[in-house]
C-alpha positions as CSV (number, residue, x, y, z in Angstrom):
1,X,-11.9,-30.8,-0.1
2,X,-8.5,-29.0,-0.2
3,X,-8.0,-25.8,1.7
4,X,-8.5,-23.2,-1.2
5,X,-11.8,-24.7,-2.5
6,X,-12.9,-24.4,1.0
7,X,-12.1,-21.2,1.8
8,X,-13.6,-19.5,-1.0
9,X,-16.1,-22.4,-2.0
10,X,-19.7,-19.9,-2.6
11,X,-21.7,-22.9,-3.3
12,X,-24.9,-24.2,-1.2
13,X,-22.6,-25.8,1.5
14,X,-23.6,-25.3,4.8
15,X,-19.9,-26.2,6.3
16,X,-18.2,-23.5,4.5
17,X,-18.4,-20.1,5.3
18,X,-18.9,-18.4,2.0
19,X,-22.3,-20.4,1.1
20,X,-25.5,-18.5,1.5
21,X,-29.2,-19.1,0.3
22,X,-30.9,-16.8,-2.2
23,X,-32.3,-15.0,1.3
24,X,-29.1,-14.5,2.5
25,X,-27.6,-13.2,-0.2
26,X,-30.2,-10.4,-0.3
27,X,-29.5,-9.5,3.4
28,X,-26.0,-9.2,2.5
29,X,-27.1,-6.6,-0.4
30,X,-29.1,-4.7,1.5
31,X,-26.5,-4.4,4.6
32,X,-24.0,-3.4,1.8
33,X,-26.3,-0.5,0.3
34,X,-27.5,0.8,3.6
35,X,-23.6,1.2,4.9
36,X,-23.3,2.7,1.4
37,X,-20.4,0.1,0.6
38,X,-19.1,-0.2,-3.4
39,X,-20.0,-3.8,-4.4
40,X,-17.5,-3.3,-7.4
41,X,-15.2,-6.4,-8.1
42,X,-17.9,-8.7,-5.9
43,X,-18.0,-12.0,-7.3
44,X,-17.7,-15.9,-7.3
45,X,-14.5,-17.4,-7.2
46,X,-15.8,-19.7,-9.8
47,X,-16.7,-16.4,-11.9
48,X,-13.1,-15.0,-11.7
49,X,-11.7,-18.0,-12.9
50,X,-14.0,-17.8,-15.8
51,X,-13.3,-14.2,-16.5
52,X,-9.7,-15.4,-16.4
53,X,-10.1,-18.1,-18.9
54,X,-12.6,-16.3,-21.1
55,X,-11.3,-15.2,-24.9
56,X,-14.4,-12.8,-24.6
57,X,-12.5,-8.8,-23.9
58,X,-14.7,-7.5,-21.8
59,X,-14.8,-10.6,-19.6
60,X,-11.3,-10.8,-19.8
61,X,-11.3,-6.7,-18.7
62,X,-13.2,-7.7,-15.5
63,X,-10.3,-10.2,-14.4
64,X,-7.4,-7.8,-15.3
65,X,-8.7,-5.2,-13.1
66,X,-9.6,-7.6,-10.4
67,X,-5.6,-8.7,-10.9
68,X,-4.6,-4.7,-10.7
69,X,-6.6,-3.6,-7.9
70,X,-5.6,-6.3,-5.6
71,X,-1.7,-5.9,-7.0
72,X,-2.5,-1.9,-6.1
73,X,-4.1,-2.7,-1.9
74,X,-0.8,-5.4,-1.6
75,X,2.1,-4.0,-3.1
76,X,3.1,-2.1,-0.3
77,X,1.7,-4.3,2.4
78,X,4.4,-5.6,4.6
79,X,5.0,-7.6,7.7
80,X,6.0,-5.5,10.5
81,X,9.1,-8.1,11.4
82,X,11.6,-7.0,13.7
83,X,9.9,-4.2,15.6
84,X,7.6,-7.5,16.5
85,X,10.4,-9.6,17.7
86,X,11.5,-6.9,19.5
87,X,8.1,-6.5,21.3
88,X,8.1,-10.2,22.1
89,X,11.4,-10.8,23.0
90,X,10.5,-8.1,26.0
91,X,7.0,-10.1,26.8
92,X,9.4,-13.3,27.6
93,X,8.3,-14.8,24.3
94,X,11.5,-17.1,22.9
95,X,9.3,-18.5,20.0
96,X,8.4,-15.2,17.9
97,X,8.4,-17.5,14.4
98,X,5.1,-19.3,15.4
99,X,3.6,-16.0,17.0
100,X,5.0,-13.1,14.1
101,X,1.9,-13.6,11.9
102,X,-0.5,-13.7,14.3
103,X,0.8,-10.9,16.3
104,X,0.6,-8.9,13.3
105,X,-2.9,-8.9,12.7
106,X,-3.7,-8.3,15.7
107,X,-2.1,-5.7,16.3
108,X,-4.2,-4.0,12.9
109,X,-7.7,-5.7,14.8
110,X,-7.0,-4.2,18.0
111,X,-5.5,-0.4,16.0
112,X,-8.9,-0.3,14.3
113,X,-11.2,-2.3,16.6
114,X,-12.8,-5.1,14.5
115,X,-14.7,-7.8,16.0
116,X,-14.2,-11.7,14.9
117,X,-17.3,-11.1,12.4
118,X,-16.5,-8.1,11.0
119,X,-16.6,-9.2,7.3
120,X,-13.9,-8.1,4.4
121,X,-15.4,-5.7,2.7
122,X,-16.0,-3.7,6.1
123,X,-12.0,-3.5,6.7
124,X,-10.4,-0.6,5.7
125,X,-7.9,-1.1,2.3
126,X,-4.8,-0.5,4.3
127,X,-6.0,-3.4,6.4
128,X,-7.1,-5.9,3.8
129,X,-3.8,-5.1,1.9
130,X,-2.2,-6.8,4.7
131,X,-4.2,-9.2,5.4
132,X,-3.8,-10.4,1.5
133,X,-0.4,-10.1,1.5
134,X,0.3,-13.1,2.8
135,X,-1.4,-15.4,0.6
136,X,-0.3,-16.9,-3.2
137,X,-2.0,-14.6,-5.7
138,X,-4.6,-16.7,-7.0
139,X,-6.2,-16.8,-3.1
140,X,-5.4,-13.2,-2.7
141,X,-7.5,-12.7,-6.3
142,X,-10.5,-15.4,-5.3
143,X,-10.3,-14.2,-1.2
144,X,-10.9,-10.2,-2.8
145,X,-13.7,-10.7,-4.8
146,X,-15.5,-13.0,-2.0
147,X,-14.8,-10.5,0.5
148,X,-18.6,-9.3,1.4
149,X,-18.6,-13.1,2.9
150,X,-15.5,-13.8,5.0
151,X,-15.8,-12.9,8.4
152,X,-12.6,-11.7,10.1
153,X,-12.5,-14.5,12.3
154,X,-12.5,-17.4,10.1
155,X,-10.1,-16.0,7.6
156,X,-7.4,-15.2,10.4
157,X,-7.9,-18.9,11.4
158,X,-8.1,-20.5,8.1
159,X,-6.7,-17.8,4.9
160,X,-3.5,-17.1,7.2
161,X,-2.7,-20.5,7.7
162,X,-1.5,-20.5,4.3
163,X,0.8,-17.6,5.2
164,X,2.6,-20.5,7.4
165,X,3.7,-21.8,4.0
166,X,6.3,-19.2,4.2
167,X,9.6,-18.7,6.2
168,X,11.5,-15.5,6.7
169,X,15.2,-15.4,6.2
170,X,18.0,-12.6,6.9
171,X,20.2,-10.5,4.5
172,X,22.4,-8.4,5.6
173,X,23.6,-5.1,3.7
174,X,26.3,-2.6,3.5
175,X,23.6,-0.1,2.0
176,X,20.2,0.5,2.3
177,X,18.3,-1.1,-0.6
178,X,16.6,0.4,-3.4
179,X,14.6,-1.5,-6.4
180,X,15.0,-4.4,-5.2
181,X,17.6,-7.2,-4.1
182,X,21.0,-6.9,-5.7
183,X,24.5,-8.6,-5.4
184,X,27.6,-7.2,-4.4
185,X,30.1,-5.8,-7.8
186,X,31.4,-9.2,-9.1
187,X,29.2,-11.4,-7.3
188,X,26.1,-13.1,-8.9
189,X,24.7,-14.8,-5.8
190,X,22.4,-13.0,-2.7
191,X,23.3,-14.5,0.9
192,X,21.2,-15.1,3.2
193,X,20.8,-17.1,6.8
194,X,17.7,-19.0,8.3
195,X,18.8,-18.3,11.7
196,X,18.6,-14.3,13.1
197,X,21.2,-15.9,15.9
198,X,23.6,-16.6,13.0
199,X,23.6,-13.8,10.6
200,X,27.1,-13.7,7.6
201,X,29.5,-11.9,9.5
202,X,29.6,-8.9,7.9
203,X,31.6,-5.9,9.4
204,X,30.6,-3.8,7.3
205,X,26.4,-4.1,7.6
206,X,24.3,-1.3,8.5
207,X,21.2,-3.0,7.7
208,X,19.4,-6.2,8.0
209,X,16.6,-7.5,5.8
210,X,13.9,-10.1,6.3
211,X,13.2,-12.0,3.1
212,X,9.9,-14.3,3.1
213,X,9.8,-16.6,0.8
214,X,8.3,-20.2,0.6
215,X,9.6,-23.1,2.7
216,X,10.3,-25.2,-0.2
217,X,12.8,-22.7,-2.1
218,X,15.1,-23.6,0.7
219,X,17.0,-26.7,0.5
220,X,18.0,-25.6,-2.9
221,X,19.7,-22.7,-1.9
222,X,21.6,-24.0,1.1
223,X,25.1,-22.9,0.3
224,X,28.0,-25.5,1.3
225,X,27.7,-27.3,4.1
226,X,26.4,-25.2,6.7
227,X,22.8,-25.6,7.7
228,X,21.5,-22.3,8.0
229,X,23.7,-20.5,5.6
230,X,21.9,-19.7,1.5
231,X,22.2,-18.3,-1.3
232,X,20.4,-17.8,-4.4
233,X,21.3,-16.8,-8.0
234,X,20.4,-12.8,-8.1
235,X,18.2,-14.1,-11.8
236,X,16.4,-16.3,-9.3
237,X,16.0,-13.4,-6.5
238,X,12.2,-12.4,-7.5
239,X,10.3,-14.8,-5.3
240,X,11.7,-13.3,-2.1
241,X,10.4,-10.5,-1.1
242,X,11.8,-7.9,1.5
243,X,9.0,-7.6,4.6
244,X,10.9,-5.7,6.6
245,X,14.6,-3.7,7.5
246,X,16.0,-2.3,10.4
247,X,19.3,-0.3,10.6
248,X,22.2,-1.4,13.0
249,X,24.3,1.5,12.8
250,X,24.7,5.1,13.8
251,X,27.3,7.2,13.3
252,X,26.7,8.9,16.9
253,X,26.7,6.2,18.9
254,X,29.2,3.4,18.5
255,X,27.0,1.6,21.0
256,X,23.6,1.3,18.4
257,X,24.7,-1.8,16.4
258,X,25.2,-4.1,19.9
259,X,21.7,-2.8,21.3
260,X,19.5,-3.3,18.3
261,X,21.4,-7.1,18.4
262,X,20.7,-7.6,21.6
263,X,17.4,-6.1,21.3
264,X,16.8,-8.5,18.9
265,X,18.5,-11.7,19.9
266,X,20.7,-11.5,16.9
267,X,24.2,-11.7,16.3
268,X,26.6,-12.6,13.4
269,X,28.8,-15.8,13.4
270,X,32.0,-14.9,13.1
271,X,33.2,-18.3,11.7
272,X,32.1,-17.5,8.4
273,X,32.9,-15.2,5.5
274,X,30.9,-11.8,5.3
275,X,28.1,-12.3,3.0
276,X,30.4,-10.4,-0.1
277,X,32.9,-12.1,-2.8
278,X,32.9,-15.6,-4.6
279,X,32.5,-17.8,-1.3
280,X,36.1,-19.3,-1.7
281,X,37.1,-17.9,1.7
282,X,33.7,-19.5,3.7
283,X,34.6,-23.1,1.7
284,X,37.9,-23.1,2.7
285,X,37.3,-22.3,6.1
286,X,34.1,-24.5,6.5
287,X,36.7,-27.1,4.9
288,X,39.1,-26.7,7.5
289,X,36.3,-27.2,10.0
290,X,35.4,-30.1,9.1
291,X,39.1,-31.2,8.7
292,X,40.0,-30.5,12.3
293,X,36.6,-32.7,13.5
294,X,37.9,-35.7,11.5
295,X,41.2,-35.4,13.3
């Protein structure tokens, strides 16, 4: 069974953690109503799909605001990136990639004290925003409406795993951005690196950005020869999404930008072109590289 019928699989199956018996299903009404919870947008995953699918309007209806309210508690949901690498990088911890996500939520279990069995529906919105955030829309959409049924335990084990799916990559900016990513006048492409050790040299940058995007998008992107180094046509821009910024400059203190580096572990390579113009000046010079190993 793959993961996403398993995770929000509500039939009688006693290894997944949505099924329930009639009898169960009653306790979990009468918790709801005594707590005073709203059961609106409670259903099957099975059901949503058919609400989806359904040429009938006021099935339809239920599935659009399903689609809306979840859009609404995740839009401005983000990852809490670089002050977390920060925080790591001073416990000791070299590998903050495989620990980011995880440190994230708990640092929302531990601000709100929930226990492993807390269940969905008992999280505050801010919370469950976050927690949904991660996911493809389709599981956010099934993993709402099944919410009265996922303890908080299982789904940090299991729903975030999908989150994994996802890598976060670096942009660097002149300007602090607003409505979105954009690329420099003249330009059509967004840079980016893999590597927060190897940013675009850019003298200019007073910002970075961490993009996540999907694993997959990124051997398509890589931009000449170098392995860390991207870039992406700005029409193709929409499925990375900015988690995170933090400023590297300050006008007061010409000391700021090599702190917050250090701070962070990051640091530009000066052997390639800022992440502005055409590229011509990176490909000759990665060119030239390559010339003087052959030699």
């Amino acid at each position: 069974m793959s993961f996403e019928k398993n995770f929000v699989n509500l039939k009688n199956n006693d290894k997944t953690f949505l099924s329930s018996d009639e009898e169960e299903e009653s306790q979990v009404d009468a918790k709801l109503k005594k707590k005073g919870v709203n059961r609106k947008f409670l259903y099957s995953p099975d059901q949503l799909r058919s609400f989806k699918l359904s040429k009938n309007r006021e099935k339809r209806a239920i599935y659009e605001a399903v689609e809306k309210k979840v859009q609404e508690l995740t839009k401005d949901a983000k990852l809490d990136v670089f002050n977390t690498i920060i925080e790591l990088r001073e416990k000791g911890e070299k590998d903050w990639e495989s620990k980011l996500w995880d440190e994230n939520i708990n640092k929302l279990i531990k601000k709100y004290g929930y226990s492993d069995e807390t269940l969905l529906i008992d999280l505050d919105e801010e919370t469950l925003g976050k927690l949904l955030q991660p996911l493809r829309k389709e599981l956010r959409e099934n993993t709402y409406v099944a919410r009265d049924k996922i303890p908080l335990n299982r789904f940090t084990k299991e729903g975030l795993g999908r989150a994994k799916d996802d890598v976060l990559v670096f942009h660097v900016s002149p300007e602090k951005i607003e409505g979105g990513l954009k690329p420099a006048k003249g330009e059509e492409y967004i840079y980016f690196s893999s590597d927060l050790k190897r940013l675009f040299n850019l003298n200019t940058a007073k910002y970075i950005y961490a993009l996540r995007v999907n694993k997959s998008q990124l051997p398509s992107t890589l931009y000449c020869a170098a392995d860390c180094f991207h870039r992406v046509r700005f029409t193709d821009v929409q499925d990375f999404v900015i988690e995170d910024s933090i400023k590297i400059f300050s006008e007061e203190d010409p000391g700021y930008r090599n702190a917050v580096l250090n701070r962070l572990g990051a640091d530009f390579n000066t052997l390639y072109t800022t992440a502005t113009g055409r590229g011509e000046s990176f490909i000759k010079q990665k060119n030239q590289e390559e010339d003087n190993l052959k030699l």
